[in-house]
C-alpha positions, 0 to 999 in steps of 0.5 A, spaced: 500 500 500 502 506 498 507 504 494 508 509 487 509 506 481 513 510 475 513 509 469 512 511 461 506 513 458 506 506 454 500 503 452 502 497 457 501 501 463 494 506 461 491 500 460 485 500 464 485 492 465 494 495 468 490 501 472 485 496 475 491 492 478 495 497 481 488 499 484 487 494 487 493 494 490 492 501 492 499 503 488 500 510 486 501 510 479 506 515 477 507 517 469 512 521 465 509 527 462 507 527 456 513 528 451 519 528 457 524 522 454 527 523 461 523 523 466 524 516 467 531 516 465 535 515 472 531 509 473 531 506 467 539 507 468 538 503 474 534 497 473 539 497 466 546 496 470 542 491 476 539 488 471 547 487 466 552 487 472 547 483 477 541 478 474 543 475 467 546 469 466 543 467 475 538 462 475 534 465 481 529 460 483 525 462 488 522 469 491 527 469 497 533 469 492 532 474 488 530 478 495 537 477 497 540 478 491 537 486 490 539 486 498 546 484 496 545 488 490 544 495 493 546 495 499 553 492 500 554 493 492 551 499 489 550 503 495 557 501 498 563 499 492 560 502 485 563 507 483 559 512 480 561 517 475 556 523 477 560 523 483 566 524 481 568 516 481 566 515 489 560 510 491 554 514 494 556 512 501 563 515 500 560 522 497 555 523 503 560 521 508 565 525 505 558 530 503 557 531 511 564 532 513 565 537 509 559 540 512 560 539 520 568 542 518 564 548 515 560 549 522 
């Protein structure tokens, strides 16, 4: 419940029979705007790299598995090892440690 779920303006996600679905999981849809080809790009970038660096090529055979595998995925390695270009080749974590250090030295 409450869950928001953005995509495109694809016909897939206007349908009514897709709208009467998250409905009745009382998910928030959320789309594009009409014409804005990158509203969705950073999570379209995402699910790319998690798809091609984590879940190709594993045969994931339960729903648990695959909950680990996004666990280990974005926390221990996307949020802790990658390096990410927009930020200055450090992951997340490093750049808000480093983001709230600089921050209490200014104080």
């Amino acid at each position: 419940e409450g869950v928001l779920f953005h995509s495109d303006r694809g016909v897939q996600y206007a349908s009514k029979s897709f709208r009467k679905k998250l409905s009745e999981y009382r998910m928030i849809q959320s789309m594009s705007g009409k014409g804005n080809c990158y509203d969705n790009a950073a999570t379209e970038s995402f699910f790319k790299t998690l798809k091609s660096e984590w879940i190709y090529g594993r045969r994931i055979r339960s729903k648990e598995e695959l909950q680990k595998l996004l666990f280990e995925y974005i926390h221990v390695f996307y949020n802790r090892k990658r390096m990410h270009s927009t930020l200055g080749y450090l992951s997340p974590a490093e750049y808000l440690r480093n983001y709230y250090q600089s921050r209490s030295l200014a104080s």
